[in-house]
C-alpha positions as CSV (number, residue, x, y, z in Angstrom):
1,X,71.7,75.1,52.1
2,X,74.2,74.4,55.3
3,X,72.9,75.9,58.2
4,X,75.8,78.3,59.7
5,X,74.5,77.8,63.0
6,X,75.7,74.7,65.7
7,X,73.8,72.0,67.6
8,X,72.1,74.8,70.4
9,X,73.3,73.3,73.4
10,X,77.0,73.4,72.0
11,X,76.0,76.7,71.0
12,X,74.7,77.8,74.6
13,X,78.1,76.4,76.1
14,X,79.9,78.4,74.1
15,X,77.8,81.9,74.7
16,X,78.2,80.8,78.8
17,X,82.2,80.0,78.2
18,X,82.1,84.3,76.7
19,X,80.3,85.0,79.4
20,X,82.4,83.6,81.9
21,X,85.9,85.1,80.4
22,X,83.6,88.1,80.0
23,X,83.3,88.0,83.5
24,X,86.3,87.7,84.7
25,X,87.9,90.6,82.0
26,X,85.2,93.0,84.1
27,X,86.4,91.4,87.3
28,X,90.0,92.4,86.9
29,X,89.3,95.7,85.2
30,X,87.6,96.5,88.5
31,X,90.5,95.6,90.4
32,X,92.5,97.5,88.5
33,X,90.5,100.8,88.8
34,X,90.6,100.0,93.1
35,X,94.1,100.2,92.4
36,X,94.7,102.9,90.6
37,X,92.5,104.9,92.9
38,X,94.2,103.7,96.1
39,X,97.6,104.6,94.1
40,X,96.0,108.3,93.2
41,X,94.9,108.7,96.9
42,X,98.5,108.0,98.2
43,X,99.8,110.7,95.4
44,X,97.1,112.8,96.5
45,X,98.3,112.9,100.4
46,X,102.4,112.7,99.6
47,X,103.3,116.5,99.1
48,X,106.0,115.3,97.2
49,X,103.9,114.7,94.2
50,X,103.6,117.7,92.2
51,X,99.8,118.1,90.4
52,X,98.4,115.7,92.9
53,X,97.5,117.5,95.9
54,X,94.4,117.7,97.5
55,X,91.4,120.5,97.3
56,X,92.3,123.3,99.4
57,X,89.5,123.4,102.7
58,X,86.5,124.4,101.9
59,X,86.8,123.5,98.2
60,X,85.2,120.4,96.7
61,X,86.9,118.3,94.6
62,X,85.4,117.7,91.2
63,X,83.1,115.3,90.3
64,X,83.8,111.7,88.8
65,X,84.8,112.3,85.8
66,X,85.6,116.1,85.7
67,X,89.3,117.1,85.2
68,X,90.9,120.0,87.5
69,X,92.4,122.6,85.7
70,X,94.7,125.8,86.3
71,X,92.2,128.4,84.8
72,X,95.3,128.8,82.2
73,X,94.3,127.8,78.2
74,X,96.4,124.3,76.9
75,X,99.3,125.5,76.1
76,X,99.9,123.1,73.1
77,X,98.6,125.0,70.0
78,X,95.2,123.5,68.1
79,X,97.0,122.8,65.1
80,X,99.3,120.7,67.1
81,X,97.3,118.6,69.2
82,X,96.6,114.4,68.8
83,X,96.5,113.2,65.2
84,X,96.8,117.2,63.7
85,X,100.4,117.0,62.6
């Protein structure tokens, strides 16, 4: 029976080669999350934006992770929401 598996060291150079590319995906998914929260911040301070103002003083803003919302239900109906047509 035919082993499935390589030679080991070609096998190790290709586990470092994932690693690398790996790597570098996590890099530039990082980069990309500086820059969408630099781009949020600069929505956050233009008045202009509508939705994307900051906390009033004296409120904090919500944790990582945790949406904001108007203390008004979703106004889209249950039946009608993602993948419920």
């Amino acid at each position: 029976m035919a082993s499935e598996h390589e030679d080991p060291g070609a096998l190790a150079d290709e586990m470092e080669e994932e690693a690398d590319r790996l790597e570098d995906r996590s890099k530039k998914l990082g980069e990309d999350v500086d820059d969408v929260r630099k781009d949020w911040e600069r929505k956050r301070s233009d008045q202009a934006v509508p939705g994307a103002n900051p906390p009033a003083e004296g409120e904090d803003p919500p944790a990582e992770g945790e949406h904001e919302t108007s203390g008004q239900g979703n106004d889209v109906p249950p039946d009608r929401e993602a993948g419920h047509d």
